[in-house]
C-alpha atoms as a printed R data frame, in Angstrom:
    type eleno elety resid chain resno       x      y       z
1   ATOM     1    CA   UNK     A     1   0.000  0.000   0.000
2   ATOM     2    CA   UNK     A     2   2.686  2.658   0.788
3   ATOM     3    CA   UNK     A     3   4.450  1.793  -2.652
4   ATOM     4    CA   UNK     A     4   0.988  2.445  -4.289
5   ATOM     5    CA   UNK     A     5   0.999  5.837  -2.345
6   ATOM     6    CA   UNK     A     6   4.673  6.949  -2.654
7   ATOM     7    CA   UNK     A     7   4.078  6.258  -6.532
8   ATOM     8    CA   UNK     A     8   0.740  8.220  -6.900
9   ATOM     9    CA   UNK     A     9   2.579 11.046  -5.007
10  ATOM    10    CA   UNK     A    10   5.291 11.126  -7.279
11  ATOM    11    CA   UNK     A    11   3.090 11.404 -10.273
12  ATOM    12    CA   UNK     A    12   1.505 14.051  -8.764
13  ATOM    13    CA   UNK     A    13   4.491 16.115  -7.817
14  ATOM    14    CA   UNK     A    14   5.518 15.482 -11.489
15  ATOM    15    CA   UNK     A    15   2.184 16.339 -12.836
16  ATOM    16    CA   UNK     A    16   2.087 19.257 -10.848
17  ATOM    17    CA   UNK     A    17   5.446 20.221 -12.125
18  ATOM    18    CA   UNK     A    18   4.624 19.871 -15.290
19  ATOM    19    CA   UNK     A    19   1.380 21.790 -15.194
20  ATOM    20    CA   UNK     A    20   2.727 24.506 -13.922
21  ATOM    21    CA   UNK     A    21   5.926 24.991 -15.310
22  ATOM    22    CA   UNK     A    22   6.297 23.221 -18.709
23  ATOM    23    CA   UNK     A    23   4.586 25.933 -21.000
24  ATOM    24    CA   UNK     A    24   7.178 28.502 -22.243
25  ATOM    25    CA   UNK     A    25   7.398 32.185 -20.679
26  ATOM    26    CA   UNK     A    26   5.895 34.389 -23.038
27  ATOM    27    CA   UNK     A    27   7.238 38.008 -23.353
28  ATOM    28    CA   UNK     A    28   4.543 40.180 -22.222
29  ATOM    29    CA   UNK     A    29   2.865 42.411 -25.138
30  ATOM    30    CA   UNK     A    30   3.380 46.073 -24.944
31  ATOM    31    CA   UNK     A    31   0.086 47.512 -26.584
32  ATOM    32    CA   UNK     A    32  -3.487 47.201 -26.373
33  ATOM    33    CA   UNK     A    33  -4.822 43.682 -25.921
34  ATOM    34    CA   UNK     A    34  -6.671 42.222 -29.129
35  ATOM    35    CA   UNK     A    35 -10.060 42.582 -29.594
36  ATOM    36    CA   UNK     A    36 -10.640 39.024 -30.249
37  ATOM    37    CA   UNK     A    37  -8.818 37.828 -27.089
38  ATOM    38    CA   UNK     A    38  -5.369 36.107 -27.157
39  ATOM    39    CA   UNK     A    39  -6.520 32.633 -26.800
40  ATOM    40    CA   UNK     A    40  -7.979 33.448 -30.675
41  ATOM    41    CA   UNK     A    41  -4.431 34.863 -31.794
42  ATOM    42    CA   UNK     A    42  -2.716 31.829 -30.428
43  ATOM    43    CA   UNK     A    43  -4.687 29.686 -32.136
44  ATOM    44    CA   UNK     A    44  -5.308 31.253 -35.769
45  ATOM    45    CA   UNK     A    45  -2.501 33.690 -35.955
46  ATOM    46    CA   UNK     A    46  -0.790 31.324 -39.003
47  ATOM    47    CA   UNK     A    47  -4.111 31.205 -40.876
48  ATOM    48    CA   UNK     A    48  -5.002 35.392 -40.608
49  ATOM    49    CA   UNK     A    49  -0.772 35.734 -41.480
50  ATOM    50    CA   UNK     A    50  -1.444 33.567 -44.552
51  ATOM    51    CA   UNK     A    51  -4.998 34.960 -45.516
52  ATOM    52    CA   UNK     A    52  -3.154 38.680 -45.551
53  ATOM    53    CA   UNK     A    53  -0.356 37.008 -47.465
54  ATOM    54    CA   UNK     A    54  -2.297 36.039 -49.786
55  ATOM    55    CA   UNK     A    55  -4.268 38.901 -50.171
56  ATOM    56    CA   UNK     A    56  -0.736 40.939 -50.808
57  ATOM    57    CA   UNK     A    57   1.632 38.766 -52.382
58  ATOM    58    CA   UNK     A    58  -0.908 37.182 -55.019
59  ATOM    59    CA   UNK     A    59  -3.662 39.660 -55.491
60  ATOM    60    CA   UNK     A    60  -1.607 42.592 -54.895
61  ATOM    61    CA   UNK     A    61  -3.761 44.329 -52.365
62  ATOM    62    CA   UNK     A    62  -1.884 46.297 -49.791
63  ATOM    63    CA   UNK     A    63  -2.662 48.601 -46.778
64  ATOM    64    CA   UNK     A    64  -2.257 51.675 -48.280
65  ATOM    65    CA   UNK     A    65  -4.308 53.937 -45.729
66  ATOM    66    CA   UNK     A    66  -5.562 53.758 -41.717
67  ATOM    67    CA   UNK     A    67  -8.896 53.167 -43.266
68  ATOM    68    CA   UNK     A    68  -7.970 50.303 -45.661
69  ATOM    69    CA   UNK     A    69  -8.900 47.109 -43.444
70  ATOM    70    CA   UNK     A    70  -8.088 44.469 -45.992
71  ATOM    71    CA   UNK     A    71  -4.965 43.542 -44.401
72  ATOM    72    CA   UNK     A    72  -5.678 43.185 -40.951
73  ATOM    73    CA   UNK     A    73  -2.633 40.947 -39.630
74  ATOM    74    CA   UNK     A    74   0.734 42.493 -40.933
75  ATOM    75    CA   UNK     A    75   3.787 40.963 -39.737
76  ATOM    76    CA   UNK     A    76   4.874 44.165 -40.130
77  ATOM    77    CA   UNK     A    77   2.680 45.579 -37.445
78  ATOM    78    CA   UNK     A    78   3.186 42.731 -34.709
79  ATOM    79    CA   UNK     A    79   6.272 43.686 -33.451
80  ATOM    80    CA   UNK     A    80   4.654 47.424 -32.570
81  ATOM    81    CA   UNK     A    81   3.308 45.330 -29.734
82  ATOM    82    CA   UNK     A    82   5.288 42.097 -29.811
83  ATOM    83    CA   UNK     A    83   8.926 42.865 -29.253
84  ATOM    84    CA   UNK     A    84  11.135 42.278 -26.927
85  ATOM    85    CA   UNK     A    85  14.532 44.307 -25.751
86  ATOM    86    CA   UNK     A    86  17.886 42.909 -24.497
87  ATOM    87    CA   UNK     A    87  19.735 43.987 -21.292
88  ATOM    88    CA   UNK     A    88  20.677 47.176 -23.393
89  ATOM    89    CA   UNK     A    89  17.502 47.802 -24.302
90  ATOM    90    CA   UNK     A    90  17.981 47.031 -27.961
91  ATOM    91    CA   UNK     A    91  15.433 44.898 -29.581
92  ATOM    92    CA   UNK     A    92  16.605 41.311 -30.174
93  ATOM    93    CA   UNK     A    93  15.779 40.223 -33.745
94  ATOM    94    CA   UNK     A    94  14.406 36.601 -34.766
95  ATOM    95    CA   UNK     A    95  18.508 35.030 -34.515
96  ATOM    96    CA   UNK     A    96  17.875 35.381 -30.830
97  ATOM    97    CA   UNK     A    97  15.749 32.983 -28.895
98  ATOM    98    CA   UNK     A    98  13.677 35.665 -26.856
99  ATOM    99    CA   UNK     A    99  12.450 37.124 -30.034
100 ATOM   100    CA   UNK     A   100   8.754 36.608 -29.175
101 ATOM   101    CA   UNK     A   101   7.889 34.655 -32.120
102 ATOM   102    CA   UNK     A   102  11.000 32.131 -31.444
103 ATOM   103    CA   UNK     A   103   9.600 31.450 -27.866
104 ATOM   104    CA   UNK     A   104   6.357 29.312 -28.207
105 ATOM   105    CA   UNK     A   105   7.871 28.459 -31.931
106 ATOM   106    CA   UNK     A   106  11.157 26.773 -30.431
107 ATOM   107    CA   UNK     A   107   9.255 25.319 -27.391
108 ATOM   108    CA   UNK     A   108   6.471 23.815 -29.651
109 ATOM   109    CA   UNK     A   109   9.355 22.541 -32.158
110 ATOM   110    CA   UNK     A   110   7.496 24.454 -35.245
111 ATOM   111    CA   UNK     A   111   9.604 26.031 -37.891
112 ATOM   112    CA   UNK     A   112   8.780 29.186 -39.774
113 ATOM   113    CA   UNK     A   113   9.920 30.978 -42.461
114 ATOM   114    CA   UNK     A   114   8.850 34.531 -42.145
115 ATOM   115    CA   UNK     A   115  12.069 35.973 -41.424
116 ATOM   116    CA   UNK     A   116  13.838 34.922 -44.004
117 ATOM   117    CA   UNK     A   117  12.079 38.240 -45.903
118 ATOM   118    CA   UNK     A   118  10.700 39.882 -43.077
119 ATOM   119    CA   UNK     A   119  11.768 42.015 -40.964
120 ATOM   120    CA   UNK     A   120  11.771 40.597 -36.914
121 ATOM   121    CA   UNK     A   121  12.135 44.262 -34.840
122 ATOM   122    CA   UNK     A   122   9.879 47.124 -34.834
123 ATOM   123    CA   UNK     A   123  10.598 49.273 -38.071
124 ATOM   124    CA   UNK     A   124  12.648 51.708 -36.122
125 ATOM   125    CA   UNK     A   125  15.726 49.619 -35.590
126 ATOM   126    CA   UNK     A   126  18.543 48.106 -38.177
127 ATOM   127    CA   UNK     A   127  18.466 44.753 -36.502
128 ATOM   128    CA   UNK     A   128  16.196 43.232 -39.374
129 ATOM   129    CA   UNK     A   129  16.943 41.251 -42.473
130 ATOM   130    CA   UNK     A   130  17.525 43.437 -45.769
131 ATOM   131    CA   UNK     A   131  16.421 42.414 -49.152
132 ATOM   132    CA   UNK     A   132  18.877 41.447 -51.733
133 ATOM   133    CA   UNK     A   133  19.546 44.534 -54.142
134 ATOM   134    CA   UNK     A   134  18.609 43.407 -57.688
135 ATOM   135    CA   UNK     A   135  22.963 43.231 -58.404
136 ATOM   136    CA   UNK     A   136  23.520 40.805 -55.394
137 ATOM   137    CA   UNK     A   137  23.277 37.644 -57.241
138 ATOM   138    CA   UNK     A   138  20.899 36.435 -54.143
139 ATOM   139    CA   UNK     A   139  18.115 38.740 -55.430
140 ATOM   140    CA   UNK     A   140  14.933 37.551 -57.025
141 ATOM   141    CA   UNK     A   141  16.042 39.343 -60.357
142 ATOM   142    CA   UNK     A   142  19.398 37.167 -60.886
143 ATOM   143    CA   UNK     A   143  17.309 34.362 -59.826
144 ATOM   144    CA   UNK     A   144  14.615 35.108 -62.303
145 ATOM   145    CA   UNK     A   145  17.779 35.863 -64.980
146 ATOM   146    CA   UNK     A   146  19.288 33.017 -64.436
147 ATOM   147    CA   UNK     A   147  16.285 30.329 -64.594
148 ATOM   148    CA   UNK     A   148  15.347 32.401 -67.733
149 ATOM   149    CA   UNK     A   149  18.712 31.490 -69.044
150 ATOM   150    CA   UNK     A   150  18.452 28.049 -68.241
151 ATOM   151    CA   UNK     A   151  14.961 27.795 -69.773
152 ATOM   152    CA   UNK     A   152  16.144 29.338 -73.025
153 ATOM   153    CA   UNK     A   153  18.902 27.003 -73.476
């Protein structure tokens, strides 16, 4: 009977400890909350981020005004609220794994690709990934030149 008990205990102390400290610490958000509540965001923030995508990158529609609501989840506009500062109070871009995105993303083992393009920091700041110029032969127009090349051959 007391190996029954001493093994329900430990399962519980384990549980307990899991329960309570397994989920990753979230940087806190510096703006307003959402409208439609965070547990929403958590759960559809990919599929608004690839609706707007989609809206932008393949039928060209882009928030051009305050009043223009077509795009309503910019990755551009997250990290207004979503950033999150080093000891020197610089803003830690996506290489670093307290970027906010990286946090639940690492813990949850999920890989994304946004930053590749996008910037990670608020727009104010240099620490964000530049676009290739259209000499740097990693640009999408010596990409394009090249496969038009190899087509033509």
């Amino acid at each position: 009977m007391r190996l029954v008990l001493a093994f329900l205990a430990a399962i519980g102390f384990a549980g307990g400890a899991a329960a309570g400290g397994s989920y990753p610490a979230v940087p806190a958000a510096t703006g307003d909350p959402h409208p439609e509540g965070n547990d929403y965001w958590r759960l559809h923030h990919m599929d608004l981020l690839q609706h707007d995508r989609d809206k932008t990158v393949r039928e060209g529609i882009r928030n051009l005004s305050p009043d223009d609501v077509a795009i309503t989840a910019s990755i551009g506009t997250c990290f207004d609220c979503h950033a999150v500062k080093d000891e020197q109070g610089e803003y830690v871009s996506f290489d670093d794994p307290r970027h906010f995105c990286r946090v639940c993303h690492d813990y949850a083992a999920v890989t994304i690709d946004c930053f590749e393009c996008h910037r990670s920091t608020p727009a104010n700041t240099t620490a964000y990934r530049t676009m290739a110029k259209p000499e740097d032969p990693d640009s999408i127009v010596a990409y394009l030149a090249r496969l038009a090349q190899e087509t033509s051959q």
